[in-house]
BALOBA-1460 file (C-alpha; in Angstrom, 3 decimals):
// residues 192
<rec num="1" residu="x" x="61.171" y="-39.586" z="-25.619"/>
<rec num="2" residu="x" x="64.264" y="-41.068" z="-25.114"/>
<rec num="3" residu="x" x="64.799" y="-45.104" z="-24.030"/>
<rec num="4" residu="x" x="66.279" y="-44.460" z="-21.515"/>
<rec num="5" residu="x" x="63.623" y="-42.195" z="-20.067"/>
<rec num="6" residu="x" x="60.750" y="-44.935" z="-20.941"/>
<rec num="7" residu="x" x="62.718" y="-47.547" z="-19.659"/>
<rec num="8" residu="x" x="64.077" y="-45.992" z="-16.276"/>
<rec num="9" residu="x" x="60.364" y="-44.502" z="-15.548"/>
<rec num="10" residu="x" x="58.108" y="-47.530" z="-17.588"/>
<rec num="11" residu="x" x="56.463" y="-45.097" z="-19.596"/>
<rec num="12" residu="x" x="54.901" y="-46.142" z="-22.419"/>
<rec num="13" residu="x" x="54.043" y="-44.146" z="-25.592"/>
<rec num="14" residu="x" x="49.993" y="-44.911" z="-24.808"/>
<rec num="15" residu="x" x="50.346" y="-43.673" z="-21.866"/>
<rec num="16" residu="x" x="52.392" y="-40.253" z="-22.503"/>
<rec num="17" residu="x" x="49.531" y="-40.208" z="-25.397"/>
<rec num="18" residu="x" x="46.807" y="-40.266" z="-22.686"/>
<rec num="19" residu="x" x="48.075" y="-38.021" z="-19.901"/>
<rec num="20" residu="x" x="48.842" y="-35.290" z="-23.319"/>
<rec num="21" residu="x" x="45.035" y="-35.262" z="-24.642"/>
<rec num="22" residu="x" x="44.035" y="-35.250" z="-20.205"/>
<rec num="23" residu="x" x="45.802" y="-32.160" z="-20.329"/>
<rec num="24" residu="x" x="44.869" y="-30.834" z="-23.655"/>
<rec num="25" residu="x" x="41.357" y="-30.977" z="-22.019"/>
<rec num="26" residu="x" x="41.824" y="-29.769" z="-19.037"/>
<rec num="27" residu="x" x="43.709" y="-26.791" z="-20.454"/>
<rec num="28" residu="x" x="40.735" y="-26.350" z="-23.247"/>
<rec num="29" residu="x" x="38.135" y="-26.477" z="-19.945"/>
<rec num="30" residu="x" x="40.078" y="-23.466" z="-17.664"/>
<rec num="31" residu="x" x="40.337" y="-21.333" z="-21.030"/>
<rec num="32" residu="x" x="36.568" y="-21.682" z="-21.424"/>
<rec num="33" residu="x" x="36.016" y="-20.912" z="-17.566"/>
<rec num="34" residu="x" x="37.810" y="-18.030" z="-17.841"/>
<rec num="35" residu="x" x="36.384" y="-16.387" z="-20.960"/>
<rec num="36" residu="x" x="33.280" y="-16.946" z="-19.673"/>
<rec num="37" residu="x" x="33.873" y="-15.338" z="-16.627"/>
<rec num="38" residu="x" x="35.456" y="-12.373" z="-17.975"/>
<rec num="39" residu="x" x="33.287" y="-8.885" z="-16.529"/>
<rec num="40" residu="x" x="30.471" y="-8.233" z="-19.443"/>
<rec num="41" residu="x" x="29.737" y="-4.539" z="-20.509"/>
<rec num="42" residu="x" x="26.210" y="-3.502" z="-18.867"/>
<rec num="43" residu="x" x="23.741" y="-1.022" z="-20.545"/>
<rec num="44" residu="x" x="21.491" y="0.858" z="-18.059"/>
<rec num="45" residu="x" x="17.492" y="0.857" z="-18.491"/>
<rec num="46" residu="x" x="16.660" y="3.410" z="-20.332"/>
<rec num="47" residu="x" x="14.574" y="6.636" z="-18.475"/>
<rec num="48" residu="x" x="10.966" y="6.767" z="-18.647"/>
<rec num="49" residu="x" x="9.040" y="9.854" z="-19.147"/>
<rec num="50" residu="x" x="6.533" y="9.722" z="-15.637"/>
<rec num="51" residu="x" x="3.385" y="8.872" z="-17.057"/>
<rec num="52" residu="x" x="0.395" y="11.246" z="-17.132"/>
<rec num="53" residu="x" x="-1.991" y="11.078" z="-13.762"/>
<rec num="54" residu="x" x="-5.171" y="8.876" z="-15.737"/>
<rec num="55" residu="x" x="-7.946" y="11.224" z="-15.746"/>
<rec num="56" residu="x" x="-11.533" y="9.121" z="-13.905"/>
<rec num="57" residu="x" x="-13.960" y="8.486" z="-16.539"/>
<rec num="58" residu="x" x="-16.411" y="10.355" z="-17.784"/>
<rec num="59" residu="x" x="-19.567" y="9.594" z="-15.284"/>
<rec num="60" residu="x" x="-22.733" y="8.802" z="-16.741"/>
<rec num="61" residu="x" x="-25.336" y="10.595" z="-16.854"/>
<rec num="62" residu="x" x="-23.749" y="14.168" z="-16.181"/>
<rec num="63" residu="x" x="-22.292" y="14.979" z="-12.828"/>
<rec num="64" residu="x" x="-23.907" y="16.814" z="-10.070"/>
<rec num="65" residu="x" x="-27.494" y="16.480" z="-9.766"/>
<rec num="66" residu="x" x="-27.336" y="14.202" z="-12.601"/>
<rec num="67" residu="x" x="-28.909" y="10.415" z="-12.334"/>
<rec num="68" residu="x" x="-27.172" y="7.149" z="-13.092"/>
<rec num="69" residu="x" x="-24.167" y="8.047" z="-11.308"/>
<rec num="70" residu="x" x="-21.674" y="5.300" z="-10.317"/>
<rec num="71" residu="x" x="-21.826" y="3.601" z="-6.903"/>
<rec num="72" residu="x" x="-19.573" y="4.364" z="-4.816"/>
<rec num="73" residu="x" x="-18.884" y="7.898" z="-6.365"/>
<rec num="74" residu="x" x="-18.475" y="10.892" z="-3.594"/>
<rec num="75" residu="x" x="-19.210" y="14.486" z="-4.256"/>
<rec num="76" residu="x" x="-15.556" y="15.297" z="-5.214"/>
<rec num="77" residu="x" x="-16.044" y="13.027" z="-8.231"/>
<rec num="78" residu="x" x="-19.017" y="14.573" z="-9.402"/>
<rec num="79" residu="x" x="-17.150" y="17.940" z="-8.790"/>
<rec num="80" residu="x" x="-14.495" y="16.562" z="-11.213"/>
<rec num="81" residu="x" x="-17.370" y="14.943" z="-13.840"/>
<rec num="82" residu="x" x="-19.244" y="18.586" z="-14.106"/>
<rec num="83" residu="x" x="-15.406" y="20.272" z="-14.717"/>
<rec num="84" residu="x" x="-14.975" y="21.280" z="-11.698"/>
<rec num="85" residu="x" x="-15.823" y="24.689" z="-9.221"/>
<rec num="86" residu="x" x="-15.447" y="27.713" z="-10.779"/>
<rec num="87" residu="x" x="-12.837" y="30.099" z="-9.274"/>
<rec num="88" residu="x" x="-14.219" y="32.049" z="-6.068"/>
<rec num="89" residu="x" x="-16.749" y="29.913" z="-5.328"/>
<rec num="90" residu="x" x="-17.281" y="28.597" z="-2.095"/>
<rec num="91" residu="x" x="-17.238" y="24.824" z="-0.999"/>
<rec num="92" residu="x" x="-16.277" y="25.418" z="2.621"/>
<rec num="93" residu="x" x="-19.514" y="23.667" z="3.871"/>
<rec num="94" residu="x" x="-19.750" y="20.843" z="0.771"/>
<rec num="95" residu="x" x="-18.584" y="17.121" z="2.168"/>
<rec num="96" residu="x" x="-16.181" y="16.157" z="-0.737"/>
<rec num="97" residu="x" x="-15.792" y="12.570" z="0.779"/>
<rec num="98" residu="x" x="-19.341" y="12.417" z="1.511"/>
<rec num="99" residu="x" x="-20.710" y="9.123" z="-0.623"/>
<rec num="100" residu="x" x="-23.680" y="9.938" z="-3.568"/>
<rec num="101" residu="x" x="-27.237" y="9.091" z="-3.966"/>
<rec num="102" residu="x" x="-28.350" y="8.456" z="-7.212"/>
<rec num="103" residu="x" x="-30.445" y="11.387" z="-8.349"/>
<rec num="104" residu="x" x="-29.339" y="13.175" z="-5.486"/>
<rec num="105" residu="x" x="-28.647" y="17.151" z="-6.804"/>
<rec num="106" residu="x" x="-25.337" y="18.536" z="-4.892"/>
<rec num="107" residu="x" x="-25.554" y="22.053" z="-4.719"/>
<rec num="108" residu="x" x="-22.282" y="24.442" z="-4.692"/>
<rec num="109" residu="x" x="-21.998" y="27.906" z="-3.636"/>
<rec num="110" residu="x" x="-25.183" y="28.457" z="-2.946"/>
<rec num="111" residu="x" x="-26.773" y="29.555" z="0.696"/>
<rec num="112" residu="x" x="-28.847" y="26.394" z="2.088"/>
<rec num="113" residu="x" x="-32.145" y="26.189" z="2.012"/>
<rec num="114" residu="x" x="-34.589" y="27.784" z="4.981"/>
<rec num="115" residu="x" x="-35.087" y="26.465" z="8.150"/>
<rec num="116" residu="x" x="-38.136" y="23.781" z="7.698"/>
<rec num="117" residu="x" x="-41.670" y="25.237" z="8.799"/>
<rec num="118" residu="x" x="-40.480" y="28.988" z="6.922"/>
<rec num="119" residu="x" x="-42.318" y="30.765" z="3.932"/>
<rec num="120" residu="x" x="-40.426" y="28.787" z="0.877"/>
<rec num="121" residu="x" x="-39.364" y="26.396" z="3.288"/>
<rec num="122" residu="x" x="-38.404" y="23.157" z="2.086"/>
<rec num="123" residu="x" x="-40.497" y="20.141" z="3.475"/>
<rec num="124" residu="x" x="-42.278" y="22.772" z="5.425"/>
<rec num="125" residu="x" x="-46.009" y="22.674" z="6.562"/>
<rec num="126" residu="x" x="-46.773" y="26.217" z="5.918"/>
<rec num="127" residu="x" x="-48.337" y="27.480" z="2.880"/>
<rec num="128" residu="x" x="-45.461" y="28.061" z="0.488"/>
<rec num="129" residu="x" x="-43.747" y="25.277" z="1.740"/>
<rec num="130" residu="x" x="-42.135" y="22.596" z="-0.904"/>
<rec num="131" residu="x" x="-41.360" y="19.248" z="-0.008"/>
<rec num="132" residu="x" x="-38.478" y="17.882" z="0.817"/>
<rec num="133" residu="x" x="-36.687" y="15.321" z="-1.437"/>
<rec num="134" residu="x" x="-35.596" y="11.910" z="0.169"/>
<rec num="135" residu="x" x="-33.179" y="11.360" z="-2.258"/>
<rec num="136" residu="x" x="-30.764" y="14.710" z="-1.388"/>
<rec num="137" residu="x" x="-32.221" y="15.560" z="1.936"/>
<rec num="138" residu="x" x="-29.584" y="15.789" z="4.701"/>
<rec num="139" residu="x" x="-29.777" y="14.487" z="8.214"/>
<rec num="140" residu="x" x="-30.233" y="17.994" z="9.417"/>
<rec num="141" residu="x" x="-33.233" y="18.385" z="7.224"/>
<rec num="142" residu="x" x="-35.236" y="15.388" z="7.677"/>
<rec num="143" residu="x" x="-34.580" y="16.360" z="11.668"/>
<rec num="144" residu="x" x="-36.381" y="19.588" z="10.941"/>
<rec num="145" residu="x" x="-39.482" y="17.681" z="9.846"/>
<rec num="146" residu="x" x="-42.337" y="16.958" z="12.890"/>
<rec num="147" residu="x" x="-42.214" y="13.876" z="14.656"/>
<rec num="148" residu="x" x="-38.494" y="13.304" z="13.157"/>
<rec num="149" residu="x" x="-35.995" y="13.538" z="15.492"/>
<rec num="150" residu="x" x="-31.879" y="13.488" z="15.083"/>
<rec num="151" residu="x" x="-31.908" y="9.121" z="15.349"/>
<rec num="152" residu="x" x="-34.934" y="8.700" z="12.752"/>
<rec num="153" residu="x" x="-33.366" y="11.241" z="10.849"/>
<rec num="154" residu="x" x="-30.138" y="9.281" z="10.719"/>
<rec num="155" residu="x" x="-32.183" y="5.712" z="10.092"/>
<rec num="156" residu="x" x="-33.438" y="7.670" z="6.900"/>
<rec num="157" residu="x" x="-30.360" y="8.487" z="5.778"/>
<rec num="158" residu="x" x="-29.259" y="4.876" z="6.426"/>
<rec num="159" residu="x" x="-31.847" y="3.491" z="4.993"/>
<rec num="160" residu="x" x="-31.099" y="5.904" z="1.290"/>
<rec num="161" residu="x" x="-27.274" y="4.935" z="1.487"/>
<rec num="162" residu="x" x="-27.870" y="1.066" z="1.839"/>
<rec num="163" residu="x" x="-31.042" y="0.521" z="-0.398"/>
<rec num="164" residu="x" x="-29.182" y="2.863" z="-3.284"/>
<rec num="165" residu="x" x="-32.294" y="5.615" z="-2.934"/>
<rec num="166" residu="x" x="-36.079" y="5.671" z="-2.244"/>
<rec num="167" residu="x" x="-37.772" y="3.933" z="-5.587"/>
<rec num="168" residu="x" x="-41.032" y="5.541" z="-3.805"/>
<rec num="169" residu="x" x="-42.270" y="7.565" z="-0.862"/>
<rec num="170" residu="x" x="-44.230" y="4.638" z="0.596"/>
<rec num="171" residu="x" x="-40.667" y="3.302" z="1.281"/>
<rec num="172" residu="x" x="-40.790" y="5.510" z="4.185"/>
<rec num="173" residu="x" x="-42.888" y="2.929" z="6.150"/>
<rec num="174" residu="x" x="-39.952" y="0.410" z="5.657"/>
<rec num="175" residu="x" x="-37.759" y="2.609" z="7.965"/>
<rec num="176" residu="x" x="-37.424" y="2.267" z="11.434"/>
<rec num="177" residu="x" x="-38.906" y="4.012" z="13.548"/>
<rec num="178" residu="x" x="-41.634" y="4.932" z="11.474"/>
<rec num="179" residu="x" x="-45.180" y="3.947" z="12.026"/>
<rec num="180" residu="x" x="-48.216" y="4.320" z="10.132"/>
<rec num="181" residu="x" x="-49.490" y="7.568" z="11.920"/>
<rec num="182" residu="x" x="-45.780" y="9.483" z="11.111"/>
<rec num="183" residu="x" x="-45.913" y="8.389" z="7.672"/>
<rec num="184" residu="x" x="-49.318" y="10.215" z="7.094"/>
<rec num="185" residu="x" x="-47.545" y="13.094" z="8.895"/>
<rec num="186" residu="x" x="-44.334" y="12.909" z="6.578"/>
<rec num="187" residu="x" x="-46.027" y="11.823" z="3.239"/>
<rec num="188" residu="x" x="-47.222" y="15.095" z="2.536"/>
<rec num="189" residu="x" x="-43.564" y="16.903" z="3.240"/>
<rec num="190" residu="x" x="-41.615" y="14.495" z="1.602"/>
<rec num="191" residu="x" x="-41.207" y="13.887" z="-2.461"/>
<rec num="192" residu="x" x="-38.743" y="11.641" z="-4.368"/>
């Protein structure tokens, strides 16, 4: 710089030497502001194939009509454990929602059984008759049986769905609603 300069403004070299490295850094800063701002090339996520639906798992101890089912499992899982209903058959009057009993035997496309009381019948009195098993019976059938009546009917069923079954037929007396005179009645009827 020349005298005159230093001398008119009082600039000294340090000080010329100062302000020059100031800038030097302040121009070294905004270069690495902007290169780091500069737009970045992107890749998109690559497509995923849609994963297969997950099949349920295999239920044990068969499906319908099998024992040592899980809890919880309804009749359309059992339908899906035994491979499912053949083509043409009919399942307009199976519950698929309806919750399982374990042991219980869900029968599909076939014609229900006879009205209680009927040659054959099931949990009939008459001679023929064959009793009728607490562990599949519906509320309709257990109504069909004397001295049971649409409520103690339901209580049964109740009483199955909460206690996971009937271990034995003398768990009848634990229901309410029934006595020790209808259980002499019923014992006979009724079978595990």
């Amino acid at each position: 710089m020349p005298v005159w300069v230093q001398a008119r403004c009082g600039v000294e070299p340090r000080a010329v030497a100062a302000v020059g490295v100031v800038l030097a850094l302040a121009v070294g800063f905004a270069a690495q502001q902007y290169w780091s701002a500069r737009p970045q090339p992107v890749t998109a996520p690559a497509v995923l194939a849609p994963a297969p639906p997950a099949t349920p798992p295999p239920v044990p101890g068969g499906g319908p009509g099998g024992s040592g089912g899980r809890i919880g499992s309804r009749v359309e899982d059992a339908l899906a454990a035994a491979g499912g209903v053949r083509p043409g058959t009919d399942t307009s009057g199976l519950n698929r929602a309806r919750v399982l009993v374990d042991g219980e035997q869900v029968l599909v496309g076939v014609t229900a059984p006879p009205a209680p009381g009927g040659p054959g019948s099931v949990g009939g009195s008459g001679p023929g008759s064959v009793p009728l098993s607490l562990g599949s019976a519906t509320a309709e059938q257990l109504d069909g049986l004397p001295g049971v009546g649409p409520v103690l009917a339901r209580h049964i069923v109740e009483f199955r769905t909460a206690r996971g079954g009937f271990r034995a037929v003398e768990d009848l007396r634990q229901v309410d609603g029934i006595g020790e005179r209808r259980f002499a009645e019923l014992r006979k009827l009724v079978r595990l």
